[in-house]
N, C-alpha and C positions, 0 to 999 in steps of 0.2 A: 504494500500500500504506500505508494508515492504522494506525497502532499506536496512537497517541494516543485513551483512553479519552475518545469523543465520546456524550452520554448521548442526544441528537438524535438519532442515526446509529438508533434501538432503539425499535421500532413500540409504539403502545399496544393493549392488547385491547380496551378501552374505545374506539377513537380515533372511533366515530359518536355518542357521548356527550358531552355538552360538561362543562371543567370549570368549579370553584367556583374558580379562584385562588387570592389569599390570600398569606400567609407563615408558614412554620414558626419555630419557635425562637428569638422575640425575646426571651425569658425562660427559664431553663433551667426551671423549673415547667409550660412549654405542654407540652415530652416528656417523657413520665413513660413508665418500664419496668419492670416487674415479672418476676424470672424465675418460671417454671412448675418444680418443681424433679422431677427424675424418680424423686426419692422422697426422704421428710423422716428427720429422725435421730431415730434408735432412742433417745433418751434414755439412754443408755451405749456405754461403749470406751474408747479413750486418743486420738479427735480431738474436738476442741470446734469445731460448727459456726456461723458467726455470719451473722449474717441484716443484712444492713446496707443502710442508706436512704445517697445519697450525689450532693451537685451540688456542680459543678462541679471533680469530680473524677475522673480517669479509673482504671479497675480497678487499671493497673500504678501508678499513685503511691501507693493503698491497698498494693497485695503491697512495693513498696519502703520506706515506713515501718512495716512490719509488719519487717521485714528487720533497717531501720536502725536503729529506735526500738527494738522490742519485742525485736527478736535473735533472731527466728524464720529458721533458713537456709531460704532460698528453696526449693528442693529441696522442704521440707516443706508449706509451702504450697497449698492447694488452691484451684483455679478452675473452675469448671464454664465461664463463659463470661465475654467482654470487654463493657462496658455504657461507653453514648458518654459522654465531660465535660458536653459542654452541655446537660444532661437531668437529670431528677430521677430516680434506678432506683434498684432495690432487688435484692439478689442476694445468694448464699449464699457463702461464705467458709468453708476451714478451715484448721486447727491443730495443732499437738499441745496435751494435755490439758496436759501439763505446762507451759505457758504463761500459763494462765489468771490464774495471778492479776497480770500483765501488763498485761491488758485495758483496767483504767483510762486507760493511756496514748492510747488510742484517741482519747478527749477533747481533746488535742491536737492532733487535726486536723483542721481546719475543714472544716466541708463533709460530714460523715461521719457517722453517728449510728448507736449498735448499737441492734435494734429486738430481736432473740432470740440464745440463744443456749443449743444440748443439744450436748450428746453422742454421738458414731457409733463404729461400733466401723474404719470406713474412711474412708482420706481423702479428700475430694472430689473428683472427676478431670475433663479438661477433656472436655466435650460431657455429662454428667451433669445433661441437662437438658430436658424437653419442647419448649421453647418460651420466648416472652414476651406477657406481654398487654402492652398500651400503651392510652397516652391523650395523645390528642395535641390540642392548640389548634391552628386555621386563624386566623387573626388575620386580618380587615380581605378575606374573600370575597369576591368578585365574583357568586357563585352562593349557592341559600342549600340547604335542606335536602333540596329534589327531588330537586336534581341531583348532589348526593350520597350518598343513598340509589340512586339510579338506577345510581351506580356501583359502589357496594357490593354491590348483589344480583347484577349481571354477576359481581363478582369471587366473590362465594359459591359461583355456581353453577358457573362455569368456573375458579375456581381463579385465583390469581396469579400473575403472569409473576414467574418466578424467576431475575429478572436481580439481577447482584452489581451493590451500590450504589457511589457515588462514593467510600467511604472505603476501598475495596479498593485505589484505582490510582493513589493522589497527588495530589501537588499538581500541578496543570496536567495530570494526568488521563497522565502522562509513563513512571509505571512500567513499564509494559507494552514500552515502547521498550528500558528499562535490560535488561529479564528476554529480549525478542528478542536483545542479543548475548550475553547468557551463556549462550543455547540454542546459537544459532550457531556460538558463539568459544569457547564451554567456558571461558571464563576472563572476570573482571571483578575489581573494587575490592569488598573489604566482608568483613564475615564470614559463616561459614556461614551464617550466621541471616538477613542479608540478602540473600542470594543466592536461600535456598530461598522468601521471600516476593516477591522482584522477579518469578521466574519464576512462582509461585502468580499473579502481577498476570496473566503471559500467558497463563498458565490460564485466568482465569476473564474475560479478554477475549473468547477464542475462545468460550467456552461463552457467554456474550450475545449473541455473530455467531450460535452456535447454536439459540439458543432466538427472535431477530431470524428465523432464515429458517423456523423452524416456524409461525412464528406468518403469513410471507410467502406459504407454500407450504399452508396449508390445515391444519396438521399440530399445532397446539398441542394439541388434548384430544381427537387421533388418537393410535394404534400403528399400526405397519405392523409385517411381518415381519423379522426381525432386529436391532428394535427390544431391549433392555433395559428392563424394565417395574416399575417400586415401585410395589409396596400401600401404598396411605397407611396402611390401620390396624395394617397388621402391622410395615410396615419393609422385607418383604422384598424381592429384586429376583430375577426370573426373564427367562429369555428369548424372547420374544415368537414363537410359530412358529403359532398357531389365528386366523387373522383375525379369527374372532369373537371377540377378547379387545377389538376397538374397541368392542363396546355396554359392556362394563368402563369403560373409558377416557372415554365420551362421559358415566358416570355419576360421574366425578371418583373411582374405585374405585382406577384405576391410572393412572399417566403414564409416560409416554417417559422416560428418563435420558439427558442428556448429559454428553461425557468431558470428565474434569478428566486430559489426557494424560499417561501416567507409564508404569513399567517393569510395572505390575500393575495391571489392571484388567480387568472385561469388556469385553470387545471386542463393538460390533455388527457384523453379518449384513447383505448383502446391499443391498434400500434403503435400510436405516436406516445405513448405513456409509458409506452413497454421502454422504450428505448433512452427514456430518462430514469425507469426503475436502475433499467443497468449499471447507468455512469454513478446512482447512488448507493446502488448494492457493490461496488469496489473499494469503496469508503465505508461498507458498514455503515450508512447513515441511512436516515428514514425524513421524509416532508413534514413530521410536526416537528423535530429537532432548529426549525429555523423560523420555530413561530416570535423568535425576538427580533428577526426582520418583517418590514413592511410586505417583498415581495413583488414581482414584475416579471414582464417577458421581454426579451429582447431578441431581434432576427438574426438567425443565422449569417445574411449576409447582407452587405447593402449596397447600392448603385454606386458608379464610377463614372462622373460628368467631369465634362471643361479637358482632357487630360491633354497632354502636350510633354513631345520631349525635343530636345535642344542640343547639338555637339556644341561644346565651345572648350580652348583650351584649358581652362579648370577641369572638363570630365562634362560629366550628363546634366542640365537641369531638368527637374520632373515637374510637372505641374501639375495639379487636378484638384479635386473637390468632392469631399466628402461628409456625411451628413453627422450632424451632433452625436456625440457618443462614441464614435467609431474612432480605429487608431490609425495615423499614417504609417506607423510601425507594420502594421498586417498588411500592407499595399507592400513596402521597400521590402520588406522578406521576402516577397514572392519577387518584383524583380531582381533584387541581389543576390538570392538564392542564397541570405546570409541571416543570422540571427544580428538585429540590430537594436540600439538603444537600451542596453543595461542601467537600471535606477543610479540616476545621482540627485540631484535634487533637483527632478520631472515632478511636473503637476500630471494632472491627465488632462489630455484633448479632448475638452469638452465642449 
């Protein structure tokens, strides 16, 4: 019984495709992240939303000098999502109005630059977001433009494996071990806060063993009956019972959802149940052991828009766009055919 987050252990969909190698991130400029915002500010209200560029900075050292310097109580704060240190991103920030003329202080801190800044009449809240585009540098490939396009049109069409990236599970990949005895033992070291995110780590271990055997078993941009089904364009999620919803599924229209286990959630049916028994009968675990989580589904995989690759003397840039939640780590593995982006102090790409 492995708990220890092994990224080897988790099949490529690409894997008869060869990759370009390479390295990510030898300059926080090679990742560049852009939030997609899921709607811009109305230019009035009493929150001031700010649009900020930022390397080598992580989101929570921006909300804590906002906190300490500026005097804004946290609480008020808005985030739509977390953006990694060692990257250049850009993302939306908010406030209360009555802060503003504050702002200057911002200058202050290195690494940070305000590019806009309106007005909303709401505060920014967490997941208030499409997506991210990115641009990312391969530095020093083995492979050059073929064979990266070769892997990107695979991922267009079939959709990307929507496995949680390395900065989900620790350092030495170890969380997942922490969060198995506070399932088991009901009790561990830490505060709330690190409790509900150690077990989050065994969540979304199990849901990689998950989306590992769909892809083992024939089943990644399949449904089967009892399956749980999201519409990529709508959001929505129903439950799979018409066989013929796989010519859906085979058109990237709909995908499978796997459980992030908790006290509330859809529950699969039948096949599609059986094959989450599995991944939790390896673990010795059972479905009420995670009624200290809330609970959710998340798809297997998710669509591949905007993408574009580039030779330039540096090596490869990548470009594409991918939706909230998902990793650009699970895209660059498949084209580098390398295990990339080991925790240092990564947020997640949210």
């Amino acid at each position: 019984m492995d708990l220890i987050y092994r990224p080897e252990r988790y099949p490529f969909l690409t894997q008869d495709l060869p990759g370009v190698g390479g390295e990510i991130r030898v300059e926080p400029e090679d990742f560049q992240v852009e939030e997609i915002p899921a709607y811009l500010p109305k230019g009035e209200g009493e929150h001031l939303y700010l649009f900020l560029e930022k390397e080598g900075r992580t989101t929570r050292e921006v909300v804590e000098f906002l906190r300490d310097e500026v005097g804004v109580p946290e609480k008020e704060i808005g985030v739509a999502g977390l953006k990694d240190k060692h990257a250049r991103t850009r993302q939306w920030l908010s406030l209360p109005r009555r802060y503003e003329d504050a702002l200057c202080l911002l200058e202050n801190l290195k690494g940070v630059r305000l590019l806009e800044a309106h007005l909303h009449p709401h505060k920014l809240r967490t997941g208030h977001l499409k997506g991210n585009r990115f641009r990312v540098l391969i530095r020093n490939p083995k492979g050059g433009l073929p064979e990266a396009e070769a892997v990107l049109r695979r991922l267009a069409e079939k959709g990307v494996p929507n496995y949680y990236g390395p900065q989900r599970f620790g350092l030495g990949g170890l969380n997942p071990v922490r969060g198995y005895r506070l399932v088991k033992e009901g009790k561990g070291r830490g505060t709330p806060w690190l409790k509900r995110f150690l077990i989050g780590s065994l969540q979304s271990l199990l849901f990689n063993d998950w989306v590992a055997l769909r892809l083992e078993r024939g089943l990644y941009d399949r449904v089967v009956p009892g399956d749980w089904a999201k519409k990529h364009d709508t959001g929505g999620e129903f439950l799979v019972e018409d066989p013929k919803e796989a010519e859906r599924a085979l058109r990237l229209e709909i995908s499978a959802t796997g459980p992030l286990f908790g006290k509330k959630y859809p529950e699969a049916q039948g096949e599609a149940r059986a094959l989450e028994d599995e991944v939790l009968a390896q673990y010795d675990l059972r479905r009420e052991e995670f009624r200290a989580r809330k609970g959710a589904r998340r798809p297997v995989r998710v669509p591949l828009k905007e993408w574009q690759v580039e030779e330039a003397k540096e090596g490869l840039w990548l470009s594409f766009s991918l939706p909230k939640g998902s990793y650009a780590t699970s895209l660059l593995r498949e084209v580098m055919k390398k295990e990339v982006d080991t925790p240092k102090e990564a947020e997640e790409e949210a």
